[in-house]
C-alpha positions as CSV (number, residue, x, y, z in Angstrom):
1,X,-132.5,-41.4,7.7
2,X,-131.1,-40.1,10.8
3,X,-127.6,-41.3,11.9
4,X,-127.2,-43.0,15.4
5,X,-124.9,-40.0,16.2
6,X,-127.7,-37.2,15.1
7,X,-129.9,-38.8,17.7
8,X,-127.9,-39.7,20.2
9,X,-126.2,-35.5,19.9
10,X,-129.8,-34.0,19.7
11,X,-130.8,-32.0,22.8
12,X,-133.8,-33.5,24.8
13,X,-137.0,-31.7,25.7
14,X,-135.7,-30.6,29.4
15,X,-132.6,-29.2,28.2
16,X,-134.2,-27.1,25.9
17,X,-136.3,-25.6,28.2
18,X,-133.6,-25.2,30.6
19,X,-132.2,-23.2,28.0
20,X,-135.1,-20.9,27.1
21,X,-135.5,-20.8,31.7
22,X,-131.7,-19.7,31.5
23,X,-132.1,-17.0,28.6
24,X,-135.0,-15.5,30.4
25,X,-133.6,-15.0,33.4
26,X,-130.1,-13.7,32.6
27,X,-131.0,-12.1,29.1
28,X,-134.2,-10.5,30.0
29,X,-133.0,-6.9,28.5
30,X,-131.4,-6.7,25.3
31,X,-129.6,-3.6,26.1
32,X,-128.3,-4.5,30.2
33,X,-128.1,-7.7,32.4
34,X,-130.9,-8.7,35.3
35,X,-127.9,-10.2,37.0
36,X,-130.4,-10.1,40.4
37,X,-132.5,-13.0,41.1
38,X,-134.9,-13.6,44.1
39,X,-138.0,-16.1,44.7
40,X,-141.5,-14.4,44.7
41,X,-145.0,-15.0,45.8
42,X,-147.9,-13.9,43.9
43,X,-151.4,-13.4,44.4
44,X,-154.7,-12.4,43.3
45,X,-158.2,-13.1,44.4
46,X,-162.1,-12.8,43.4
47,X,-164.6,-12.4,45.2
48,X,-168.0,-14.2,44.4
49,X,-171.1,-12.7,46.6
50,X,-173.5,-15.3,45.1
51,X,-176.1,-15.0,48.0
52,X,-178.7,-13.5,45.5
53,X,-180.4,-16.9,43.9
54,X,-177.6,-18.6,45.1
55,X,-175.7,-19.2,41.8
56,X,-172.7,-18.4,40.2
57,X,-173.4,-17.5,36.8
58,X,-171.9,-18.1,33.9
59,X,-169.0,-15.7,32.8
60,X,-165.1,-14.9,32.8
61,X,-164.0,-13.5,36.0
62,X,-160.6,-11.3,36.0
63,X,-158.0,-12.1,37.8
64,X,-154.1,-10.6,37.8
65,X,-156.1,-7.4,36.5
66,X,-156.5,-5.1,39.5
67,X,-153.7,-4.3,41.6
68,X,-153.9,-2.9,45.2
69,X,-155.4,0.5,45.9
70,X,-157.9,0.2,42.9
71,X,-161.5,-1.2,43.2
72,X,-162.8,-4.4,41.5
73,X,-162.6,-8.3,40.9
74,X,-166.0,-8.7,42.2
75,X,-165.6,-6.4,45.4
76,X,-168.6,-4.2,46.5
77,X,-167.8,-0.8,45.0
78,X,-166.1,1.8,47.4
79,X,-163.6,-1.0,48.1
80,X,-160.2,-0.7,47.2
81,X,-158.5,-3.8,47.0
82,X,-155.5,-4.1,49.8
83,X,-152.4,-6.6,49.8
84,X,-154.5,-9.0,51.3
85,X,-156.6,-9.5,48.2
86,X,-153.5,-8.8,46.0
87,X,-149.6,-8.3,45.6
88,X,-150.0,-7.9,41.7
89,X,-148.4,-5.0,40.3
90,X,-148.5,-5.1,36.8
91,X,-152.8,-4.2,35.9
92,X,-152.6,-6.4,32.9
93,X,-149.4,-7.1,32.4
94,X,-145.5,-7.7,33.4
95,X,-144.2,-5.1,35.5
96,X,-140.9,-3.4,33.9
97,X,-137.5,-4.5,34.7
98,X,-139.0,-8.1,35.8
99,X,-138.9,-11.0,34.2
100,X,-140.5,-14.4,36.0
101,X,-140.6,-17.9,35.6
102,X,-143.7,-19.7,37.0
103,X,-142.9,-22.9,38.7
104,X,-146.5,-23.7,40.6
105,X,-149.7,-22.8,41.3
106,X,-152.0,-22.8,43.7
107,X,-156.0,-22.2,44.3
108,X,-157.4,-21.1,47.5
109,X,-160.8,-20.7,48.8
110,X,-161.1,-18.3,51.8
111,X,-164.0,-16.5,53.2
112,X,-163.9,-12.7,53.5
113,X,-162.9,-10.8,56.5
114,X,-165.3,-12.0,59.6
115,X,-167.3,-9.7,62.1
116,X,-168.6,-9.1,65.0
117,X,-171.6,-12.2,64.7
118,X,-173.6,-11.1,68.1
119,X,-176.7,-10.4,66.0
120,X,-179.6,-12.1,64.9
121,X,-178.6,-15.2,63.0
122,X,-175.4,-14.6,62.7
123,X,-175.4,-11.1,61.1
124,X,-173.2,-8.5,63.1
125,X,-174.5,-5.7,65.1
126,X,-170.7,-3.4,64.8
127,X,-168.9,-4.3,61.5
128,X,-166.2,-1.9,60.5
129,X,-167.2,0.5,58.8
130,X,-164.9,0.5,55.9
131,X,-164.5,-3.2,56.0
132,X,-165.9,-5.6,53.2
133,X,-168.8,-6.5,54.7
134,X,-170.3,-3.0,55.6
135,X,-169.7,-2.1,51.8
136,X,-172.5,-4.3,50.4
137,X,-176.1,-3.7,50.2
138,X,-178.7,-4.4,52.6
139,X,-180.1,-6.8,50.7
140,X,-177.0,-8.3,49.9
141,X,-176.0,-8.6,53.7
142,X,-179.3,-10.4,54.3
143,X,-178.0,-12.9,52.0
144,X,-174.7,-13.4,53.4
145,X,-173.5,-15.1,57.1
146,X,-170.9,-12.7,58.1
147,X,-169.3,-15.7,60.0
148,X,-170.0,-19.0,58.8
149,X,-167.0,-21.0,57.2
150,X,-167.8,-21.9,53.5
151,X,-169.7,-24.9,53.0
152,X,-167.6,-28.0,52.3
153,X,-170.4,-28.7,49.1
154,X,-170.5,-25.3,48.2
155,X,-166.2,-25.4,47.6
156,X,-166.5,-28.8,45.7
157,X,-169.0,-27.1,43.3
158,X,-166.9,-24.1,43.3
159,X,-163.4,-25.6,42.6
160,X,-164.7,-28.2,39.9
161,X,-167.0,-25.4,38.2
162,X,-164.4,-23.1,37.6
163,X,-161.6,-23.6,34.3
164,X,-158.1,-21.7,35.3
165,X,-156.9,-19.9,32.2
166,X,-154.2,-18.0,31.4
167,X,-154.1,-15.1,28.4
168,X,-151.2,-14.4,25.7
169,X,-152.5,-11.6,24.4
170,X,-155.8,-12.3,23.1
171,X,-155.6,-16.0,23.4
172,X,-156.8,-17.7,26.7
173,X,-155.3,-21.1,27.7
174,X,-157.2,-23.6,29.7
175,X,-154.9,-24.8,32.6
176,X,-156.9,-27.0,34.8
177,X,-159.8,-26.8,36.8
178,X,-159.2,-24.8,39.8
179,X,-160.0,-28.0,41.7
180,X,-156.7,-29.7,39.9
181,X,-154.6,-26.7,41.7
182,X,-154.5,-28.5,45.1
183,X,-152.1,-27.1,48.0
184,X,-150.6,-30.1,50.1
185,X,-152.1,-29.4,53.3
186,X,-155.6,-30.2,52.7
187,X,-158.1,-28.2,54.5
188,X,-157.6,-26.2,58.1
189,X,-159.1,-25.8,61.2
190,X,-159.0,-23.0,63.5
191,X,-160.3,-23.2,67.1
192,X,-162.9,-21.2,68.5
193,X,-165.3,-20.7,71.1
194,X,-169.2,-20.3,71.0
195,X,-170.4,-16.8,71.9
196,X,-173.0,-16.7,74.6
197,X,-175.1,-14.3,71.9
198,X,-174.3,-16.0,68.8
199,X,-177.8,-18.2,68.3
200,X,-176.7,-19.8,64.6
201,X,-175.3,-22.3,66.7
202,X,-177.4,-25.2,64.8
203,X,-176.4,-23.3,60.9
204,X,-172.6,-23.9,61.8
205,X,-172.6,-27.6,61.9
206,X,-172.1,-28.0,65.6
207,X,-174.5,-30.2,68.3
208,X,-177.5,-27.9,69.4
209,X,-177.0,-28.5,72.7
210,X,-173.6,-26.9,72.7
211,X,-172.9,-24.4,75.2
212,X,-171.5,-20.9,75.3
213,X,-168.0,-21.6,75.8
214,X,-167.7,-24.6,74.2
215,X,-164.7,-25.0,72.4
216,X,-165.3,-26.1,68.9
217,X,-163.3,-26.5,65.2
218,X,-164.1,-24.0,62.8
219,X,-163.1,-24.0,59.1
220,X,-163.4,-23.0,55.4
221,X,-163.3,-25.8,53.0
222,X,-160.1,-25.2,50.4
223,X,-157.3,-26.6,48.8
224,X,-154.8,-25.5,52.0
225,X,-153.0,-22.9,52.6
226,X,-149.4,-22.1,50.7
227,X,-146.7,-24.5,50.8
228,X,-144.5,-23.9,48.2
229,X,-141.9,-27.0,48.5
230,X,-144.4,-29.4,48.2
231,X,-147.7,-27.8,45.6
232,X,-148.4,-29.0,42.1
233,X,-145.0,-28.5,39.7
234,X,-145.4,-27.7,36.3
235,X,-143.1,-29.6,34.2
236,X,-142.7,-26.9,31.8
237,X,-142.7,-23.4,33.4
238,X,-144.2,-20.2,32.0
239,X,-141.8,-17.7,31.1
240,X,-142.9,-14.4,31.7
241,X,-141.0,-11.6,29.9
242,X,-141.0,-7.8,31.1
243,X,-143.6,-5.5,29.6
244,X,-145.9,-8.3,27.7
245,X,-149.4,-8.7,28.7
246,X,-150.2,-11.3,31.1
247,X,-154.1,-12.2,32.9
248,X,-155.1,-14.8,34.0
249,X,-159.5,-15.6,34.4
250,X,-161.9,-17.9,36.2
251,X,-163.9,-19.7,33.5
252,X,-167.1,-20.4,34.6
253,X,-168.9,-22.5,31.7
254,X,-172.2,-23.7,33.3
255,X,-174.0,-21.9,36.3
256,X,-172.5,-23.4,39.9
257,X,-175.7,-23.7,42.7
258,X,-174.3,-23.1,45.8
259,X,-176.8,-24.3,49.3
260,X,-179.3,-21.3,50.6
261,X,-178.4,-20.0,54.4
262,X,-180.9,-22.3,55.2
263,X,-179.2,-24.9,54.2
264,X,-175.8,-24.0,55.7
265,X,-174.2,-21.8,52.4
266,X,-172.4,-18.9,53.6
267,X,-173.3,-16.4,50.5
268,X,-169.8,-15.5,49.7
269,X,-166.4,-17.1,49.0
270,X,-163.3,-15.4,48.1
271,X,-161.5,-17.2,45.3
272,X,-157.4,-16.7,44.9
273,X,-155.1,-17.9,42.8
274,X,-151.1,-17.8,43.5
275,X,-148.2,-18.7,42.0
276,X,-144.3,-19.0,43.4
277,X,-141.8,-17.4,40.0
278,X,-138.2,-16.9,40.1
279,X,-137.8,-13.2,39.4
280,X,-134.8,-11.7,37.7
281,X,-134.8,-8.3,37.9
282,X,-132.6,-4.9,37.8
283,X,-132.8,-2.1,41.1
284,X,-133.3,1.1,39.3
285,X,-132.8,4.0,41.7
């Protein structure tokens, strides 16, 4: 049997992993010191062009896997994935010289990059032509209203469809449903104007009668924007060494039917995941 004085000297559960935080961060080499430290904001998205049958289907989608200036993570081909879609550096893994500890995450819905919307039922007439929506088909563009926000039934289904997991080499952990990764904001608004060509007036949830001009609230359904004071902690952070493999997926276990145009779906939603990490690090010139 223990003594009183074992228990009362034995370490407890928070010290122990402010311990392993502490050995991370200043012992992240075994050969030289990451004696610099700095707070980072990571990012990576997905996006899901479900317009065609109007389901998501079953499958793991990649995340934490494509860095900028290459082409994937759901993105029409011919796309190359920009800063806004991603920050991640590391194509599969941790980035040498940098070690991180994850204190938070978040999950995002936004919709893609919106276009000119003076044509017929919403679809734009002059879309960039190297922008996101150009790149698709011309079947999938029939599918898909370049400018409606995301329907708020089409994010529940979305964010409670869809498992966070995180890999360790070949294992995968379930973290949460995506829905469980709630910012602290809530949803936003942005204020626009009706267009005296835009006719979807009726498809965007606004009064018929409303007039061109009219100033109106549009938004996309999500879990809010960043805020990283006040996002879901985790009580036990992930350390993240240099050089190991880290990914992360979207789960997706049963199919998730999202609403047709018709019935106010937008076609496409851009899913991102982001997480705050203390980095230590050393400059090499």
């Amino acid at each position: 049997m223990a003594s009183p004085t074992e228990h009362t000297n034995k370490p407890s559960l928070k010290a122990l992993v402010n311990k392993q935080v502490m050995k991370v961060l200043e012992r992240g080499s075994r050969f030289e010191s990451f004696d610099q430290v700095r707070q980072r904001h990571f990012w990576s998205t997905y996006m899901f062009n479900y317009g065609a049958g109007n389901t998501i289907n079953p499958g793991q989608y990649e995340i934490f896997k494509i860095t900028s200036s290459m082409s994937g993570q759901g993105y029409p081909p011919g796309i190359t994935l920009t800063e806004r879609e991603t920050n991640w550096k590391g194509n599969g893994r941790i980035p040498d010289n940098q070690n991180f500890v994850v204190s938070e995450m978040g999950v995002s819905l936004l919709h893609p990059p919106r276009v000119d919307s003076d044509g017929a039922l919403g679809q734009p007439l002059n879309a960039p032509t190297d922008g996101i929506y150009a790149a698709l088909t011309a079947p999938q563009k029939a599918l898909v209203n370049s400018h409606r926000g995301i329907n708020p039934t089409d994010a529940a289904s979305i964010l409670y469809g869809m498992v966070l997991e995180m890999g360790y080499l070949t294992n995968y952990v379930p973290m949460g449903l995506c829905a469980d990764f709630s910012q602290s904001s809530g949803t936003y608004a942005q204020e626009g104007s009706i267009l005296a060509s835009f006719n979807d007036v009726t498809s965007e949830f606004v009064s018929p009668a409303a007039a061109a001009g009219d100033n109106l609230q549009f938004s996309d359904p999500s879990n809010g924007v960043p805020c990283a004071a006040f996002r879901r902690k985790l009580e036990v952070p992930i350390l993240l060494q240099h050089g190991e493999a880290m990914s992360m997926r979207l789960n997706v276990q049963r199919a998730i039917d999202t609403l047709t145009l018709a019935q106010g779906g937008a076609g496409w939603v851009e899913v991102r995941v982001d997480w705050w990490a203390t980095e230590s690090f050393v400059e090499k010139s």
